[in-house]
Each structure stands twice: as C-alpha cells, then as structure tokens.
N, C-alpha and C positions, 0 to 999 in steps of 0.2 A: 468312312470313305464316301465324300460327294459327288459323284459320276455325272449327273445328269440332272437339269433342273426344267423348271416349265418352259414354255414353247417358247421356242426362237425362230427365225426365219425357215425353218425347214420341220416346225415342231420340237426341235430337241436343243439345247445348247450344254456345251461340259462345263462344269463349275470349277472346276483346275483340277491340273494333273494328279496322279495318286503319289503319295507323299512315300509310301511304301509299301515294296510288294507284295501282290497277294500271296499268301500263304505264310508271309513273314511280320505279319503286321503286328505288334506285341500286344494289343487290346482285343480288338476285333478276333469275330470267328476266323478261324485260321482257312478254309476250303470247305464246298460243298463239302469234301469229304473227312468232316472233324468226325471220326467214328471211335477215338479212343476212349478206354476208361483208365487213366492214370490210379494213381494213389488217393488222390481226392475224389476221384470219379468212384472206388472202387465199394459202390452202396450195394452192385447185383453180387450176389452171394457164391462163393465159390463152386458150389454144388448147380449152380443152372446150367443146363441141360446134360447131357450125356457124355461121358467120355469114349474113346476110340473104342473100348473091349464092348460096348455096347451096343454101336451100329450094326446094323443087321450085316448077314453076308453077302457075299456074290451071290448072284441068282443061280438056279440053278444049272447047270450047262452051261453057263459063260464061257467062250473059249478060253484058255490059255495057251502060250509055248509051255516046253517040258523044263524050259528054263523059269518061268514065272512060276510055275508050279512048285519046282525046285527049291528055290533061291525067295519066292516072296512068302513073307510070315507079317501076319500085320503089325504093326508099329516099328517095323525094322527098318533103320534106317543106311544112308550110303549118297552114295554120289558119282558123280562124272566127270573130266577132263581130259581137254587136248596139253601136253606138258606144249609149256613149259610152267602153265596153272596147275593150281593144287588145288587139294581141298580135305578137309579131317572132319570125322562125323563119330558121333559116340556119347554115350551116354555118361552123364555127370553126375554124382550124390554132392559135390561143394557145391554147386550154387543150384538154387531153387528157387519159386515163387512159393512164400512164406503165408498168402492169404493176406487178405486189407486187416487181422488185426494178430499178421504173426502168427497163428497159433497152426497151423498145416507143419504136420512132423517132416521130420528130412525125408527127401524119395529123391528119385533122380527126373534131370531134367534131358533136355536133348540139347549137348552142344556141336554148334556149328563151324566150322574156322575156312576162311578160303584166302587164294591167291589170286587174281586175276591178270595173267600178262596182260601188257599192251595188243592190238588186233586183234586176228584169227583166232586164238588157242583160248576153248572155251573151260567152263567150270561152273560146277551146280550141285546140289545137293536136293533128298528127295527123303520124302517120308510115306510108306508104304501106309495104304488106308484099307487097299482089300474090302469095300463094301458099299453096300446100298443105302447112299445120301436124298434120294427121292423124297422121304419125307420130311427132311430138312431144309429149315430155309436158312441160317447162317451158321458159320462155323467162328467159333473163336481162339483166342490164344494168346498167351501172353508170351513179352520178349524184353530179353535186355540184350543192352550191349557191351561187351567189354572196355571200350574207350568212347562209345558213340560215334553216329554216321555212319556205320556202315548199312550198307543198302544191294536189292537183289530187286527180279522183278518175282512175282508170285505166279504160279501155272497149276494146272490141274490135269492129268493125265488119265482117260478111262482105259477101258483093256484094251480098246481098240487104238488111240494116240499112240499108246504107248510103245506098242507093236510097232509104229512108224516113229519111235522117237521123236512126237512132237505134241507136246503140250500145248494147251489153248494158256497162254498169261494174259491177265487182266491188269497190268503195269507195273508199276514199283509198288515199294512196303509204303513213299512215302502219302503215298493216292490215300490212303489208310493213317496212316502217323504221319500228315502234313510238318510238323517241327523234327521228323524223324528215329533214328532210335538213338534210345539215351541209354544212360547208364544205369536209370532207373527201370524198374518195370513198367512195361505201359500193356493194356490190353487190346488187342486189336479186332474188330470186327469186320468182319468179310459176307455181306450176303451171297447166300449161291449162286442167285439168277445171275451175280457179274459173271460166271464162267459158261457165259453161250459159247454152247459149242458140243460139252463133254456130254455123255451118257451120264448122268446124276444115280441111275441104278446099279453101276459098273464102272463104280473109281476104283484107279489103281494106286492112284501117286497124289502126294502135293510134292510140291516142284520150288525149290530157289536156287533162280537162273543169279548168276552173280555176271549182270552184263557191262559193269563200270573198270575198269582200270583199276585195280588197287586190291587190299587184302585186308580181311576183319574178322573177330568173333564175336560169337552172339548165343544167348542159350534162349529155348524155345521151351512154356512149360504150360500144364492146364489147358490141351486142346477139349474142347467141349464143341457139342452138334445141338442146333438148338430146334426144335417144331416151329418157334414164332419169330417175325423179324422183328430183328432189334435195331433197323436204324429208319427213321422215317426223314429219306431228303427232301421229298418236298418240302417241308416243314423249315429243313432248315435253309432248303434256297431262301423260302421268303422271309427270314429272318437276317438272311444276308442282302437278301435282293440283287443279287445274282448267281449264277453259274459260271464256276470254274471251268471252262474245257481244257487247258492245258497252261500251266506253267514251265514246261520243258526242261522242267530237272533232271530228272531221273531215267527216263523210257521212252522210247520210243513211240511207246501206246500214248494218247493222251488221257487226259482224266475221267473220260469214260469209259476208257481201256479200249478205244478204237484204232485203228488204223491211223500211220499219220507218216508221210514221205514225200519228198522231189518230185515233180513230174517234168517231162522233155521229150523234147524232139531235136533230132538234129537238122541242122548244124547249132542249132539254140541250145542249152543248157543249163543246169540248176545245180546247186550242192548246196547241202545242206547237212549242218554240225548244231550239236548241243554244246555250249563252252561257257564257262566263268566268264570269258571276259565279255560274251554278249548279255550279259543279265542287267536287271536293271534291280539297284541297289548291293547290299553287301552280303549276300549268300545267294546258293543256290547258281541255276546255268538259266542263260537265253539261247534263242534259235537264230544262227545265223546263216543267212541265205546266200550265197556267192553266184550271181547269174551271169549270162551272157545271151543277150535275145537278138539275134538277125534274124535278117529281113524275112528268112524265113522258119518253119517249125517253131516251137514253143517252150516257153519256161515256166517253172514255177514251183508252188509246195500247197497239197493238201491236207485236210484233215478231215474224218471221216466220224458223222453224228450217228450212222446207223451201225447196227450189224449186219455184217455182213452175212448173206443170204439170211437175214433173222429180221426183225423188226425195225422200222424206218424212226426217226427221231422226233418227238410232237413239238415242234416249237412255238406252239400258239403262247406260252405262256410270257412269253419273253416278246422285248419292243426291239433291241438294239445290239449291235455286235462291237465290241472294244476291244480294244491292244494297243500297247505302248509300241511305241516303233520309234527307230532311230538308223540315221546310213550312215556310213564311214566317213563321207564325202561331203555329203547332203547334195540334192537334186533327185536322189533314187525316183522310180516313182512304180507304185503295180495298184493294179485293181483288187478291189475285192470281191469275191463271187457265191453264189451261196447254190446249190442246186436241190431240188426233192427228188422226188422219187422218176417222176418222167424227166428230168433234166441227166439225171445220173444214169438212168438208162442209155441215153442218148451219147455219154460221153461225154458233158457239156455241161457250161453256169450259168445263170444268169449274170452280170456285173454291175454293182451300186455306182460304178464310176471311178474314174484314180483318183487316188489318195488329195489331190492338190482342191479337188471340191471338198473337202471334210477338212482340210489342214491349210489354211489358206497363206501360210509360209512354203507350204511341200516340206517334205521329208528332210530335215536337217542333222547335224551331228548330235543334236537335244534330244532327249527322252519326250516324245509327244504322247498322249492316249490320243488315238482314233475313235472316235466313236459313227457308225454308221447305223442307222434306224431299218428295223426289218424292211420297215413300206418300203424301204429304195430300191429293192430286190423285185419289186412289181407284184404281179398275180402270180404268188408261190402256194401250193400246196404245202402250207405250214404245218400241218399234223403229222405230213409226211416227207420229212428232210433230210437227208441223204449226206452232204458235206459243204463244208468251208471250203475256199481259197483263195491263194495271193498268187493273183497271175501278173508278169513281169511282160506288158504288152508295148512297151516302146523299145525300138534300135539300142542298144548301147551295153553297157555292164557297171556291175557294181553291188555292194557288201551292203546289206539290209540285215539288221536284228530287228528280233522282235520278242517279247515277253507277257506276261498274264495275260490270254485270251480268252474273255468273256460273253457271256452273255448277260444279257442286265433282262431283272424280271420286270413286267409290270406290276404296278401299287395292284392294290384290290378293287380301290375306285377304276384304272383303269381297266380293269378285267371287267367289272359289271356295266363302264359306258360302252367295251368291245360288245360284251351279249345281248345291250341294247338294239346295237345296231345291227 
C-alpha cells in the first residue's frame, strides 16, 4: 500500500487511493493487530504457559456474594440473555484442538452457540477464571468456528465489575483475528494490559458479549496464561508503517479498544451506524455518519486514543492521519480535529481545516483517502493525545461514510532528522 510519498506543497502528497481495504488486503499484513497463530504459525508448543487449574487463586478475603460463592467453580461455564436471544454453553468431547501435529488425545473443549435478536435483547456467554492473573502478561486460546464469521466482542470481569454486571471489553474477536474466525483453528493472543480497567488479582469472568445481530457456533480450546508477552506491535507497526485505529467492523470500541461515538448538541445532530453498505470494498462495515448542523449547537463523531482515566496516547511516532471518505451526495464537508490531553480537558480540538483543503474536489460520491499531516494540528502535546474527530461545522445536512482510519508511521530516517531537531 502506497499512502504517502515525498514532499509536496504542504510536505506530504498521496500516491493513490488504497486499492483495498485495510485488514482485507490478501498480501499485506492484515492489522496492527495480526496476533494469530494459525496452522502454519503453529511453531509455539502446546505446553507454553499455564492452563486455568494452574493460575493462582483469589486472594485472600476477596469479597464475594453468597451467590458467587455458591454457583462460581472455575472453569465453569454459562451465560446470559434478554429473550428473545439465546445462547448454549457446554462442554464438548467431538471436536477439539488436536495440537500443530495431531497428536493431543480427545478431551473436551468448550462449546459456544448464541442467537442475537435484532435491538434491545442482549446475549453473552462467560467463562469463570476465579484467579490471580497479576503475574501474567497474555492469555491465549484457540477457536474454531462451526461455519465461520461469527463474531462477539471479548470482556474481562473482576469481582468487583461483576457485582455491577459490567465488564471492561477491549472490542471484537476480529481486533485479534483481523480475517476472523474460520473454520479452521486459529490461536488467538490477547495481552493483558488491553483490559484497563479490571483488578488483574481478582478476575472473575471472561466475557463474549455477542453484540451483532445474528446467531453462530464456535468451540474454544487450550486456554494458556503466559509470564511473557507474546506480541511486540511496535515492531509490527513499523513493518506495516502504519496504525490501524479503526476499521469499523465489528465494535463499537475502535482498535485500540477505545471509546468511539456521536457527539451533539441540540438543535444540531449526529447518528451514527456501522453498515455493509458504508464500507469500502467487498467485506466487512463502514461508519456512516447522518448529520444535521444549524446554526446553532453541534455535530459530529469521536474517537478516543486514550484511556480513559488511565494513560494518554504517545503519538510522536506517527506524521499523518488518513481515511477514506465518501458522501451520499457529494459536497458533504467536516473538519478534522485532534486534541491531547489539555485540549480534552477543556472539552475541545484543535482543527487541521475542512476536508476541501486536503481534497481539492471536496467530498464526492468516490471513495477518496484523506490524508492530513500531524503539523496541521499546530503545537499539540503529541506524547499526550487524548482523541480524533470529524466535526460537521457548516449549516446543512447530509450522509458521510467513512472507512480504515489511520495513522501512518514515520520512516526511521524521519524519526532521527525529528531527534535532530
């Protein structure tokens, strides 16, 4: 994928559009987040690290209800729904992961099955862990699917969420299996630290929220706890030479399992859908933004590079921010805005300028990539940055998609003339 070539009037020019989407490209690394080990991948030995009877326990005194107490035994599994959703959970001896050369004797695995009505009426499934992951830095596991595609987001529950019914999730399966799940086994790796939030001493649950429309099976086999991480992204940003932050398939989270939503004021308004038909190419969803901006209050859609009340986002490593975009209409037009940490504070962005400086058509019925350069955002506190957005600052209305939003890294030359200077 050619993104970005030497300096043009503004320092950057785009080499042409992306031919095909990210995460779908059939050469190229699929996403910052390729963390599978398939069949071919499958060199790490089935025996690395720990399984679940081995994690240490609760600490001592943990609270519980007399119901957790009751009712939770580790590795037991179950689930939840509002009907008119379903969902089945229970244990399997027909199918199993076999080991990379077959030879792992039959045991049982954990299978999954869910409904998901349309709307309100929710459905999940949950696998009881009862222990102390502190000393662990990734958890793994391997999955197949019964027909493939089907998809959940992942959560993690400590004793305390739990009590509140509310799991911290770090997004879809696919943020992890970018190509999704198949019908082969694929292994999935999950580092810890994505679940800011939870108590890591006092997990209760892992969590699949099934938040799509539709109904699947899938068996789950070989969870292992591992001491050391096994995925280095930096490595792999700069092998891609960008950062994924959202393709907007799957979750609501983007790709760094952040926050990502509308914003409004009335009488001005914003809605915002994930849909097939906003994507760009032939799988997978885009974000489509449906606004309405008078004269007064505000529209628009965020996304959020920090954690929230947890660590701000380092963006020095990166030059530029990209996304395809495309209006119903053409003429749309919104700014882009970035804020750090004293801007986000404030409630507030800074803005690169509308779209029509960076697109010098404006916003057509065509699939354009955007590309906008950090510098346009001014004197930002780039070690410390906070979020994106697409602010809808002119009178009028109208239907904006949008797809792969990135960030593009700098080369290594440019990192060492930035240290120079």
């Amino acid at each position: 994928m050619r993104l970005i070539a030497a300096a043009g009037p503004r320092g950057w020019r785009p080499l042409g559009r992306r031919l095909s989407p990210i995460g779908r490209h059939p050469r190229g690394p699929a996403s910052l987040f390729v963390l599978v080990g398939v069949w071919l991948m499958a060199s790490v030995a089935w025996a690395e690290g720990v399984p679940l009877t081995d994690v240490p326990p609760l600490p001592d005194r943990t609270p519980l209800f007399r119901s957790e107490q009751t009712f939770g035994a580790r590795g037991k599994i179950g689930g939840f729904a509002l009907k008119p959703s379903k969902y089945a959970a229970y244990e399997d001896d027909r199918v199993w992961y076999a080991g990379p050369a077959g030879a792992l004797p039959r045991h049982e695995s954990f299978y999954f099955r869910y409904r998901k009505a349309p709307g309100i009426p929710f459905c999940g499934t949950y696998l009881l862990i009862l222990g102390d992951l502190s000393q662990y830095s990734t958890l793994t596991f391997w999955i197949k699917g019964k027909r493939g595609g089907e998809t959940f987001e992942l959560g993690l529950n400590d004793t305390t969420s739990n009590k509140r019914e509310d799991a911290v999730f770090i997004g879809a399966i696919t943020r992890y299996l970018p190509g999704g799940v198949t019908t082969d086994w694929q292994r999935v790796i999950l580092p810890l630290e994505d679940f800011f939030g939870p108590d890591l001493s006092r997990v209760y649950s892992l969590v699949f929220n099934y938040n799509e429309e539709g109904e699947g099976e899938f068996w789950v086999d070989g969870l292992a706890f591992h001491r050391t991480a096994l995925v280095d992204r930096e490595a792999q940003i700069a092998r891609q030479g960008y950062l994924v932050v959202d393709n907007f398939d799957h979750s609501d989270l983007n790709l760094l399992g952040r926050k990502t939503n509308a914003y409004k004021r009335l009488p001005s308004v914003c809605g915002v859908a994930r849909l097939p038909v906003a994507r760009h190419g032939g799988a997978g969803r885009g974000l489509r933004l449906t606004y309405r901006k008078e004269a007064g209050g505000w529209s628009g859609y965020y996304t959020l590079l920090n954690e929230i009340d947890g660590d701000y986002f380092d963006a020095t490593p990166y030059k530029a921010v990209s996304v395809l975009v495309r209006g119903a209409a053409g003429g749309e037009s919104f700014e882009v805005g970035m804020a750090d940490k004293n801007w986000q504070t404030i409630g507030d962005s800074v803005k690169a300028g509308p779209v029509e400086k960076y697109l010098p058509r404006g916003i057509t019925t065509e699939w354009q990539e955007l590309i906008i350069p950090l510098a346009d955002f001014g004197s930002m506190d780039f070690p410390q940055m906070g979020s994106l957005v697409f602010n809808f600052h002119k009178q009028g209305q109208g239907i904006v998609d949008l797809d792969d939003l990135l960030l593009i890294r700098k080369t290594e030359q440019e990192m060492l003339e930035a240290w120079d200077d």
